[in-house]
N, C-alpha and C positions, 0 to 999 in steps of 0.2 A: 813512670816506669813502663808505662802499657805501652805509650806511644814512641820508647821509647826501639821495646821487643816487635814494634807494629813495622817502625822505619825497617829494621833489621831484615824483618820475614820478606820486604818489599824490595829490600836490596839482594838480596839471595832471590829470590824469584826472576827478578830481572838478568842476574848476570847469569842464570839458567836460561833465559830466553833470549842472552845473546849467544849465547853457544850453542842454541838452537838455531837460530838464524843464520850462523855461520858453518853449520851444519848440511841446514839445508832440512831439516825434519821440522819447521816453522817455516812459512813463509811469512814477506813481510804484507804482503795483500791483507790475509785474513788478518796479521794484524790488526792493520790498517780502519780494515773493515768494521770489526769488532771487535775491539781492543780490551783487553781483558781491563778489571779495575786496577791493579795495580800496575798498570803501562798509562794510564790516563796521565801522569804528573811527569813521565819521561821527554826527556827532549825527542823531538822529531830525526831530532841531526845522531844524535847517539843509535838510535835503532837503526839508521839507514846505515850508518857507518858499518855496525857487524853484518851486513848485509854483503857477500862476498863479493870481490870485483867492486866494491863501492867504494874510495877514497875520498876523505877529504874534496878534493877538486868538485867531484864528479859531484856527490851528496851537494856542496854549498850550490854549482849550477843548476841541478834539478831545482832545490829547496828558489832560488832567483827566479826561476824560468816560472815557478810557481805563487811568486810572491808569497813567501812564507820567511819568517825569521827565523836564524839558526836558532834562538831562541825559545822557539815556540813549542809547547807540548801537546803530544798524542791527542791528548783529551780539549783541549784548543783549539784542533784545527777545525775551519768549517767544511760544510760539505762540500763547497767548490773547491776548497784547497784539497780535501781530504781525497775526491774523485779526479782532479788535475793531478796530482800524486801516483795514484794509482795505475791513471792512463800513462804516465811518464814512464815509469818502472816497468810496463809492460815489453818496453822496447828493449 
């Protein structure tokens, strides 16, 4: 039952922190940077998506150009993915 009010509180966090993102009151940097604990298990491709002006297309090219799997989550990524990311989204 714990884990199951644990998943719950993780999905409500999150889909507050993508409407933060889509906001624009979150950026995805500090995300990025220091990922809070319950963004650790989220896909990479999911966060970039609520990211405004980001589509599909655009998210899966970044995610290529950085050799990262749509797959792959926040808490996953290494530092050189995690700093190629960052550099990319700056532009």
């Amino acid at each position: 039952m714990d884990a199951l009010a644990r998943a719950n509180q993780i999905r409500i966090q999150r889909a507050q922190l993508k409407r933060d993102l889509k906001s624009g009151r979150r950026s995805i940097h500090s995300l990025l940077l220091e990922p809070p604990e319950y963004v650790e298990t989220a896909k990479v491709f999911d966060m970039l998506l609520a990211v405004p002006k980001y589509g599909r297309v655009k998210v899966n090219k970044i995610l290529a150009h950085c050799r990262i799997a749509p797959s792959k989550t926040i808490g996953g990524l290494s530092e050189r993915q995690r700093s190629e990311l960052i550099s990319l989204l700056h532009h």
